[in-house]
C-alpha positions, 0 to 999 in steps of 0.5 A: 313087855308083852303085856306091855303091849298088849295093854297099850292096844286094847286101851288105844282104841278105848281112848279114841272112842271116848273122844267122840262124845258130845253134848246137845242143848235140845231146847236151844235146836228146837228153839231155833226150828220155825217147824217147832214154834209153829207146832207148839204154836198149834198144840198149845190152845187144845187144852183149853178146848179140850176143857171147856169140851168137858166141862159142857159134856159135865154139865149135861 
């Protein structure tokens, strides 16, 4: 009985942790913050300066 017991209070707690996990779709939250469109908005065109930088310094 005493184990009984014992083993209904170390599972107890174990069983209402579990419960407090949750699942985030990051790209839908991202999507949805203006701050993150505007700065993928920035960063997107600074590959293509940064290629056509090396490819002039190439040529030189």
């Amino acid at each position: 009985m005493k184990k009984l017991i014992l083993m209904l209070m170390l599972c107890a707690p174990v069983a209402a942790f579990a419960q407090k996990f949750g699942h985030v779709n990051a790209q839908e939250v991202m999507a949805s913050m203006p701050e993150f469109l505007k700065a993928k908005g920035e960063i997107e065109p600074r590959p293509r300066s940064l290629k056509t930088n090396s490819k002039l310094c190439k040529k030189n």
